[in-house]
C-alpha positions as CSV (number, residue, x, y, z in Angstrom):
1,X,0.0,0.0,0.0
2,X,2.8,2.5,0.7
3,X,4.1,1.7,-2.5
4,X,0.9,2.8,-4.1
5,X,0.8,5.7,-2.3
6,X,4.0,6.7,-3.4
7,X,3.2,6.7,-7.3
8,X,0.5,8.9,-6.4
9,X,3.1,11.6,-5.5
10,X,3.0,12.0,-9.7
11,X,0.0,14.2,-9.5
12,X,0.5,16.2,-6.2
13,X,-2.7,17.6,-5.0
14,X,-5.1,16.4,-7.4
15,X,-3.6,12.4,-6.1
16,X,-6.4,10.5,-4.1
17,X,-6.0,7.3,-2.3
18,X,-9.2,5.2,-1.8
19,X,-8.9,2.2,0.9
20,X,-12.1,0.6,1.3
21,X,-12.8,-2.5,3.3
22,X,-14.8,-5.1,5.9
23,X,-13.1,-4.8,9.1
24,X,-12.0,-8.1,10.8
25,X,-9.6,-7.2,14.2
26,X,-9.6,-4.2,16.4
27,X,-5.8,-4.0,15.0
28,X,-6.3,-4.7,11.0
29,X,-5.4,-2.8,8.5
30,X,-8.7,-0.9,7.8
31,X,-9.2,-0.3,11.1
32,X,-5.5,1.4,11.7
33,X,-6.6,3.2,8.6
34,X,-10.1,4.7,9.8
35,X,-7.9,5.2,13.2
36,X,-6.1,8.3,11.5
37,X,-9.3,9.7,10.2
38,X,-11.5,12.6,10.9
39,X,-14.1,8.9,11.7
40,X,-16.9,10.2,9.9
41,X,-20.7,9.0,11.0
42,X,-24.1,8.7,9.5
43,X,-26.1,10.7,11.8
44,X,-30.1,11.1,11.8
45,X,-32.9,12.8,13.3
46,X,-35.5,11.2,15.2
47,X,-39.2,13.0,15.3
48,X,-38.3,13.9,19.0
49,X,-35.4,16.3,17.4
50,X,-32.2,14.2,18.5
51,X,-29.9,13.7,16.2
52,X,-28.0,10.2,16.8
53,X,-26.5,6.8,15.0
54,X,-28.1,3.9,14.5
55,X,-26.6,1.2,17.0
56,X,-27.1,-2.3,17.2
57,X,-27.9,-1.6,21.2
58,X,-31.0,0.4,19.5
59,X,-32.3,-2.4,18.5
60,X,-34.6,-5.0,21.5
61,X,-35.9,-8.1,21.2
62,X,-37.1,-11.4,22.8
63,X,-35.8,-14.5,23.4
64,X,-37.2,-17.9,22.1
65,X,-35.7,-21.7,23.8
66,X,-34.9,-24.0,21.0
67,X,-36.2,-27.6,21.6
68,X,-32.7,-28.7,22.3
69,X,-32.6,-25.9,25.3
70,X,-30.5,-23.1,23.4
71,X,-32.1,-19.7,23.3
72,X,-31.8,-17.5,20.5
73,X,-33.4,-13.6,19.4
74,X,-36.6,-14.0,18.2
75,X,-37.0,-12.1,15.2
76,X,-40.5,-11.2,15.0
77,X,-40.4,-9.3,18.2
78,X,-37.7,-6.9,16.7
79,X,-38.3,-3.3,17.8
80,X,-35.7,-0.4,17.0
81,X,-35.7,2.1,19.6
82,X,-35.0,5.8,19.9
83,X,-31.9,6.0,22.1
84,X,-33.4,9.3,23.7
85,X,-37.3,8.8,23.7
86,X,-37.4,5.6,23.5
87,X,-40.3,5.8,20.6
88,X,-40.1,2.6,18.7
89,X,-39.1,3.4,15.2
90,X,-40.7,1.9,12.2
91,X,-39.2,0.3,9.0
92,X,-40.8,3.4,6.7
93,X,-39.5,5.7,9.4
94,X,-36.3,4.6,9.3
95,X,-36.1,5.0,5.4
96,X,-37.5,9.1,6.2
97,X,-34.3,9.2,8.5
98,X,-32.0,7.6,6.8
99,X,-33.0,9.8,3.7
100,X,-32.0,13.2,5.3
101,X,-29.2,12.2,7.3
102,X,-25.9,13.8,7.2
103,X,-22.0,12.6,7.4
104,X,-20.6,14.0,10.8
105,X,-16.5,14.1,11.5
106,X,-16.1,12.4,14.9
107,X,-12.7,12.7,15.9
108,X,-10.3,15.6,15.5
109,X,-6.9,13.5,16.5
110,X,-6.5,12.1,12.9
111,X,-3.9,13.0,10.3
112,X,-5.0,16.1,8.3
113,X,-7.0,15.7,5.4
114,X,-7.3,11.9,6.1
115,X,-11.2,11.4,5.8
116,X,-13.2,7.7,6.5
117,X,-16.6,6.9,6.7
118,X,-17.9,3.8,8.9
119,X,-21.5,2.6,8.5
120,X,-23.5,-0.8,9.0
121,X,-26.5,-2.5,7.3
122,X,-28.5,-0.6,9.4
123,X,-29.1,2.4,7.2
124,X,-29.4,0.1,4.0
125,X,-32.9,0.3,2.6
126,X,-32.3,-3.1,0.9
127,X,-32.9,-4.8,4.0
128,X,-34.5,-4.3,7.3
129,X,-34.0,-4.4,11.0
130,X,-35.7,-7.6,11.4
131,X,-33.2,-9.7,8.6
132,X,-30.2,-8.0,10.8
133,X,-32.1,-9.8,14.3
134,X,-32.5,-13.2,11.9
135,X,-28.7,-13.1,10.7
136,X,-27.6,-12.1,14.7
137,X,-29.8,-14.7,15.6
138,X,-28.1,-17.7,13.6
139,X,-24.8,-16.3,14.4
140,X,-25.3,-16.5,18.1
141,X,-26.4,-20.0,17.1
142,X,-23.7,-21.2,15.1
143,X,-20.7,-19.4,17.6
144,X,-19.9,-17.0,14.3
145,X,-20.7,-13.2,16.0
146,X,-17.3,-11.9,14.4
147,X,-18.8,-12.7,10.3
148,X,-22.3,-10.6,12.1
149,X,-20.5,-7.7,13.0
150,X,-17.5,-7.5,10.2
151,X,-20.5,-8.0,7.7
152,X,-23.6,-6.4,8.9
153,X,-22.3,-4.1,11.1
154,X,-19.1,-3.1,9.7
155,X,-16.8,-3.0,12.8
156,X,-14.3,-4.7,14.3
157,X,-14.6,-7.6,16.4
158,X,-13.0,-9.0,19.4
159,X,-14.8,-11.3,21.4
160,X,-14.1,-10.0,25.5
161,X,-15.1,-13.7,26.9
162,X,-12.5,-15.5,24.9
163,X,-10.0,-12.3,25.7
164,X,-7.0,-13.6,27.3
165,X,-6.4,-11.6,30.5
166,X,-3.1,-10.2,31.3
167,X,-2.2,-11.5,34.7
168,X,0.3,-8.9,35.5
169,X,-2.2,-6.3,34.5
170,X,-4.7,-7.7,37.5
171,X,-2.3,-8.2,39.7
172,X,-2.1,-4.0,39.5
173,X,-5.9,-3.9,40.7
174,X,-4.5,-4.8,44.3
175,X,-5.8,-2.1,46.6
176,X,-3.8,-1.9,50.4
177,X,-6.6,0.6,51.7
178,X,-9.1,-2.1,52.8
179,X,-9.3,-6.0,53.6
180,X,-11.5,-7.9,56.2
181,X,-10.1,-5.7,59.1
182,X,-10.4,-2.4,57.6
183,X,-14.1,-2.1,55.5
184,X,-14.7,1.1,53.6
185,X,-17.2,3.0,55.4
186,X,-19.3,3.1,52.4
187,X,-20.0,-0.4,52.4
188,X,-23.8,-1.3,53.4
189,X,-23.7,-5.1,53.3
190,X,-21.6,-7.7,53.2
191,X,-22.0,-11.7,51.1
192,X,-20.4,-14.5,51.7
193,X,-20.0,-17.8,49.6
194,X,-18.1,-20.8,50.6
195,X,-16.7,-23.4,47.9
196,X,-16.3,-27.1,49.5
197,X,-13.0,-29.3,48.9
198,X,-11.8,-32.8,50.3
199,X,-9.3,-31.1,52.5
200,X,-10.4,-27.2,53.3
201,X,-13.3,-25.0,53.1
202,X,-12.7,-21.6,51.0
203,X,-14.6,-18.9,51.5
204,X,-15.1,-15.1,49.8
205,X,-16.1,-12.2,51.6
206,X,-17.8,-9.2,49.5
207,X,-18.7,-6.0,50.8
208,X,-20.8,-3.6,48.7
209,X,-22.2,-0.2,47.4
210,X,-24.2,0.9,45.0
211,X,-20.6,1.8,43.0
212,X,-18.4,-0.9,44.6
213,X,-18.3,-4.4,45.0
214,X,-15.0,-4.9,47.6
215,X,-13.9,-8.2,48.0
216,X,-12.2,-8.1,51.2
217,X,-10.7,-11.5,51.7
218,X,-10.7,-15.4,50.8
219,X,-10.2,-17.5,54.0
220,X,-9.1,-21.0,54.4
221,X,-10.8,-23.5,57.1
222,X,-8.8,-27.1,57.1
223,X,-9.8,-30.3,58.0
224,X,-9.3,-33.4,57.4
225,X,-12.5,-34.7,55.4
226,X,-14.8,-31.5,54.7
227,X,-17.3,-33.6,53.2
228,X,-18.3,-34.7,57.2
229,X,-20.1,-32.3,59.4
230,X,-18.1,-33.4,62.0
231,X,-14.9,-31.6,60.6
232,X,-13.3,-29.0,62.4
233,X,-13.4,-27.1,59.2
234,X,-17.2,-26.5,59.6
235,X,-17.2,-25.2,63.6
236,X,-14.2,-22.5,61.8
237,X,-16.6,-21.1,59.2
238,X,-19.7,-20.8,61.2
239,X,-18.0,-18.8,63.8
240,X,-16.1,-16.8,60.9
241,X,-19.2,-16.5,59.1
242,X,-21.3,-15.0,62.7
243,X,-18.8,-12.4,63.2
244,X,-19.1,-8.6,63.6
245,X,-17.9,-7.0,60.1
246,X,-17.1,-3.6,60.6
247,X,-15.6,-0.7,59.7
248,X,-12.6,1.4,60.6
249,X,-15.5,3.6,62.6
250,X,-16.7,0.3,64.3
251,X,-19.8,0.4,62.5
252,X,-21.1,-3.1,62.2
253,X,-21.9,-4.0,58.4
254,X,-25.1,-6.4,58.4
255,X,-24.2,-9.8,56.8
256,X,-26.9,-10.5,54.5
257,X,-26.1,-14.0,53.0
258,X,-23.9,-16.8,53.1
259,X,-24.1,-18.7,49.6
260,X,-22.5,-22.6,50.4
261,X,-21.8,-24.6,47.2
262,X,-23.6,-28.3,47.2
263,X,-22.6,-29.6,44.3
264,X,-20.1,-32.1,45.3
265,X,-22.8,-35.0,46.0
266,X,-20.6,-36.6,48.6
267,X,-20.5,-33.5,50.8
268,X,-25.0,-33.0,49.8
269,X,-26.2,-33.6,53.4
270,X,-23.4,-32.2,55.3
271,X,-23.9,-28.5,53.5
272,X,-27.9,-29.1,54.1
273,X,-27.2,-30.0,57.7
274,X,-24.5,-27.0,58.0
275,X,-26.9,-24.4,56.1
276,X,-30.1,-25.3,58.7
277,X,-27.9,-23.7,61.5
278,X,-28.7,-19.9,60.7
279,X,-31.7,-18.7,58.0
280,X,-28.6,-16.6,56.7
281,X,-27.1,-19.5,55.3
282,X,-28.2,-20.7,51.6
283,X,-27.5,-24.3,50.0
284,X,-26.9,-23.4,46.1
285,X,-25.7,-25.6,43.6
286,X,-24.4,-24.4,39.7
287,X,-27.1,-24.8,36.7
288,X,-26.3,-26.4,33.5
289,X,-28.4,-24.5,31.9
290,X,-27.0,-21.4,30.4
291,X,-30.0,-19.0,29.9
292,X,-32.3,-19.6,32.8
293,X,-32.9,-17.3,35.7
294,X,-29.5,-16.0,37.6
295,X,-30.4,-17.7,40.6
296,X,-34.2,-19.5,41.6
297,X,-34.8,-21.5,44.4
298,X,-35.6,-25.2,44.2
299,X,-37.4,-27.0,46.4
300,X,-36.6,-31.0,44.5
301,X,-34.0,-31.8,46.8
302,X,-36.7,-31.7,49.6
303,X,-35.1,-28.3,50.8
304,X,-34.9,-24.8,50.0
305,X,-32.1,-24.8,47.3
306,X,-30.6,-21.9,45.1
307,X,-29.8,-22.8,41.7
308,X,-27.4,-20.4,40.1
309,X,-26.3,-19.7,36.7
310,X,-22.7,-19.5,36.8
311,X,-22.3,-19.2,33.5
312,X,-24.0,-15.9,32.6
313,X,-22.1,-14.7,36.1
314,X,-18.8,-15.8,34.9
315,X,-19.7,-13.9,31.7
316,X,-20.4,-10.7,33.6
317,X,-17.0,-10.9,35.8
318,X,-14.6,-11.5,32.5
319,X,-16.5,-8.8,31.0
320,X,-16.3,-6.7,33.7
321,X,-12.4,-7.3,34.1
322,X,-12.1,-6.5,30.7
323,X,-13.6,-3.5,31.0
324,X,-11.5,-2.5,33.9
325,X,-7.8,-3.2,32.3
326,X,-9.2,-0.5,29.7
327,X,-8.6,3.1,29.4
328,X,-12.3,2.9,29.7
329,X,-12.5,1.3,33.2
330,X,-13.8,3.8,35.5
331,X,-17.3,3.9,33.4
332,X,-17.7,0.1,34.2
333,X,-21.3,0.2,35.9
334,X,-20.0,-1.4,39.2
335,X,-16.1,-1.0,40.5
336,X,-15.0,-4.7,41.3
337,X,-12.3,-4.0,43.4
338,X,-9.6,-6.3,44.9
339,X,-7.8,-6.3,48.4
340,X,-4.0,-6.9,48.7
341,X,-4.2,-9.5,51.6
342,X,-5.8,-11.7,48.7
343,X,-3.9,-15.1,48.1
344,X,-1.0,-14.9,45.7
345,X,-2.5,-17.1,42.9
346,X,-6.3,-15.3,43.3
347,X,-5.7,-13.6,39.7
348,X,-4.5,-16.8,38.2
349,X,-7.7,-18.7,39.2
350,X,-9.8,-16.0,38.4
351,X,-8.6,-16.6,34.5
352,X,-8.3,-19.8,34.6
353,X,-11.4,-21.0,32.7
354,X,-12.2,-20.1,28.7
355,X,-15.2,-20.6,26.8
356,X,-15.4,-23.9,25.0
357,X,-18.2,-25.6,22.5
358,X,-20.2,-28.4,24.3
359,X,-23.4,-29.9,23.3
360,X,-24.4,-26.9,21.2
361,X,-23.1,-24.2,23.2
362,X,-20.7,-22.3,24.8
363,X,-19.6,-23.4,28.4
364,X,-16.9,-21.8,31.0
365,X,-14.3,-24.9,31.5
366,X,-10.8,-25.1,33.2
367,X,-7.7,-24.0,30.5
368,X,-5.3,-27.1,29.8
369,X,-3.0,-27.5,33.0
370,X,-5.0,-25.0,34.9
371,X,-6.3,-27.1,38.3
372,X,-7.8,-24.3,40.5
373,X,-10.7,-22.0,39.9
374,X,-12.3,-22.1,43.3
375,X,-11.8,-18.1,43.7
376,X,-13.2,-17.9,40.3
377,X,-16.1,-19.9,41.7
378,X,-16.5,-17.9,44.7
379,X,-16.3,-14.6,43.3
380,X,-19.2,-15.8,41.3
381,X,-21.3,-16.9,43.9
382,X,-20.6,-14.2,46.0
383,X,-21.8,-11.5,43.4
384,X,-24.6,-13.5,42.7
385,X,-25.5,-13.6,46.6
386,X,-25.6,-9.8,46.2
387,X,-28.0,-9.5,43.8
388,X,-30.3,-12.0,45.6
389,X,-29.3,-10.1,48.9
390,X,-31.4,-6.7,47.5
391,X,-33.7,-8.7,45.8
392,X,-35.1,-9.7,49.0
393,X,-35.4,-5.6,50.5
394,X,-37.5,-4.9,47.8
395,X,-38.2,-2.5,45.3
396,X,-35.2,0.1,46.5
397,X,-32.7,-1.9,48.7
398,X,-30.3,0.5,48.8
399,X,-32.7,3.0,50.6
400,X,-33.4,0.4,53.2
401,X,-29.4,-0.3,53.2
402,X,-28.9,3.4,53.5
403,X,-31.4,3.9,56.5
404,X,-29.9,1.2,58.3
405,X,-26.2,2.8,58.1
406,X,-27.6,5.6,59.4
407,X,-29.2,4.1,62.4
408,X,-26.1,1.8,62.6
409,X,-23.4,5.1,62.9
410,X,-26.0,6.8,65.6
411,X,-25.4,3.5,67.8
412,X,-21.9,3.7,67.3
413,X,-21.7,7.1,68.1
414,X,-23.8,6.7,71.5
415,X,-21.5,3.9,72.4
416,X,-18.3,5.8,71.9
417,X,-20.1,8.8,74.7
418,X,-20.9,6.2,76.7
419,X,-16.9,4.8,76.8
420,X,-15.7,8.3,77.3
421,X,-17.9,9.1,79.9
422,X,-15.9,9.1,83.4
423,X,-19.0,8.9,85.5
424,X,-20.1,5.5,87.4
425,X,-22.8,3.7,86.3
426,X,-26.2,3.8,87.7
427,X,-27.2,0.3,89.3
428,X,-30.3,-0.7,87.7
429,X,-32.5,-3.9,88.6
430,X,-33.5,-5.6,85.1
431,X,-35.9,-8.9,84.3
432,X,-34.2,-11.6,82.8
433,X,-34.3,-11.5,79.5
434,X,-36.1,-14.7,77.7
435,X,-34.2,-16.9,75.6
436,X,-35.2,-16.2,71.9
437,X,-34.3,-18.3,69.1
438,X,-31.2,-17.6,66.9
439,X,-32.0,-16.0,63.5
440,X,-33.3,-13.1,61.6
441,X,-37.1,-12.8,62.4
442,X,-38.5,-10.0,61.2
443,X,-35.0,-8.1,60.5
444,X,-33.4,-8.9,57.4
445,X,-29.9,-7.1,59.5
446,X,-30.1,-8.8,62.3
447,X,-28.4,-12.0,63.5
């Protein structure tokens, strides 16, 4: 190409150099290219009066299940959408926009007099917005996304499941201002989920915000066969688990659920006996299935059970840790951030599953050589105990969350007057109190 650049020197300013082209790679040729361009757009103008691009996030639909369990789009429930009104907007509308749209320079970094143009089937009145959902629809099917967006959508594409993750760059997520001793005093609640092995318990403790999710520590608890109730191992993580977390201020942080992994059928009744103890413990085991619910209770086993899908979890965390090693990291809708007291090989687990083709679909499954993932595992159950942690305060948790801070740091602050207080005590005579059952009653916070 710079050779045929070069012969166009010949006719000085009159030369012009045309390269046209499907992208395939974030880092192809085209791409580099359109880089050094003034990135021009197709823009049009909705009936509201906003002025925008068509984007394939425009564009909402339904899912259907196959009969062999796979979901795909359904194509006849294809709506395109107004970004900014949300109006829904028609196939003959569409052709009215696309008809007085404009070209729109994007960037002002690129070289001068460098001009590109990007655009996608989505403006083409040959076909319309319900083909594009059909075509997405049998690529998701057939594993092919990259050929749906070179082709139909005309940008790059690099899939951020199957992204390798740089190990070093995690390892610079390590924060030294908080761990299980020292909680942000923004944190509202705190999850825990416990992963069960032969020889040792593990177990992740999250703390969270409605920015943040912390995850303050992964504890060890050894015996010598966890899959007996009888274990020491067991006694460890129900008195770790019943603890006080709190913050540098000594405000206590409610723990609102411990998430304990059944899935290893030797260790069934021990977790089911274990989980009985305290109505903030919750037996879950992992779905197979890879579109259903992310977490619904079962009640087959003949207890309450929480089925979760790990997979779309495990999704959401590579996606997010994508997101975060970017120069784009700080608009990730939730912070996942990392303490330094964490083990030394917690990153390495944490990437040490890919996506793989099984039975029709794609599946998380350890990398060749790779033995551990129980962090990885934890982390996903402890997110997922998050979400089912607000679902159960309603319709605005983190009001509720908020109002109970605040009560939580008035205590605090009455405790610390009464400490400092040099005066003695007045004797007072007081009724035994009555023995009440352990657990939660009416109190979601309490213990």
């Amino acid at each position: 190409m710079k050779l045929a650049e070069a012969r166009t020197s010949t006719f000085g300013d009159d030369s012009l150099v045309v390269v046209s082209s499907t992208p395939l790679y974030k880092d192809d040729l085209i791409n580099a290219e359109y880089n050094l361009s003034d990135k021009r757009r197709y823009f049009v103008t909705h009936f509201c009066g906003h002025e925008y691009t068509f984007e394939w996030e425009q564009v909402a639909f339904t899912f259907k299940t196959l009969e062999n369990g796979r979901a795909i789009p359904d194509s006849t429930t294809t709506r395109l959408i107004c970004p900014h009104c949300q109006g829904e907007v028609d196939e003959h509308t569409r052709h009215q926009m696309i008809d007085k749209g404009r070209w729109i320079a994007t960037s002002s970094d690129g070289e001068p007099g460098v001009v590109g143009y990007q655009i996608s089937r989505m403006y083409s009145p040959l076909n319309t917005i319900t083909e594009m959902v059909s075509k997405y629809a049998d690529a998701l099917y057939n594993f092919n996304l990259q050929t749906f967006y070179n082709n139909e959508l005309g940008l790059p594409y690099e899939d951020e499941y199957k992204k390798e993750l740089d190990i070093l760059q995690l390892e610079s997520l390590r924060e030294d201002e908080f761990n299980l001793h020292t909680i942000p005093e923004s944190t509202l609640g705190v999850t825990i989920a416990v992963d069960q092995q032969l020889d040792r318990l593990e177990a992740t403790v999250l703390g969270f915000d409605e920015k943040n999710i912390y995850v303050l520590g992964h504890e060890f608890f050894y015996g010598h066969d966890c899959t007996k109730i009888e274990s020491p191992a067991w006694k460890e993580l129900d008195q770790f688990c019943r603890q006080d977390f709190s913050t540098v201020s000594c405000r206590i942080v409610p723990t609102l659920a411990v998430f304990v992994d059944s899935s290893n059928g030797n260790a069934t009744d021990t977790v089911k006996k274990f989980t009985a103890r305290w109505a903030k413990y919750h037996p879950i085991k992992g779905s197979s299935s890879t579109t259903g619910d992310l977490f619904k209770q079962s009640t087959q086993a003949g207890y309450k059970l929480q089925i979760l899908n790990v997979h779309e979890q495990k999704n959401a965390i590579r996606k997010l840790l994508n997101l975060m090693l970017t120069e784009q990291g700080d608009q990730a809708p939730v912070q996942l951030r990392f303490s330094s007291t964490l083990p030394s090989d917690y990153f390495e687990q944490l990437s040490a599953e890919e996506l793989k083709p099984t039975g029709g679909k794609l599946v998380w499954r350890l990398k060749k050589g790779q033995k551990r993932n129980e962090a990885l595992d934890c982390l996903v159950y402890g997110m997922i105990a998050v979400v089912y942690a607000q679902s159960k305060l309603g319709t605005q948790p983190f009001r509720k969350l908020r109002e109970h801070k605040a009560k939580a740091n008035e205590n605090t602050k009455y405790s610390k007057e009464a400490i400092n207080k040099n005066e003695e005590p007045t004797p007072t005579t007081t009724k035994p109190a009555k023995r009440r059952r352990s657990g939660m009653g009416s109190n979601w916070f309490g213990k």
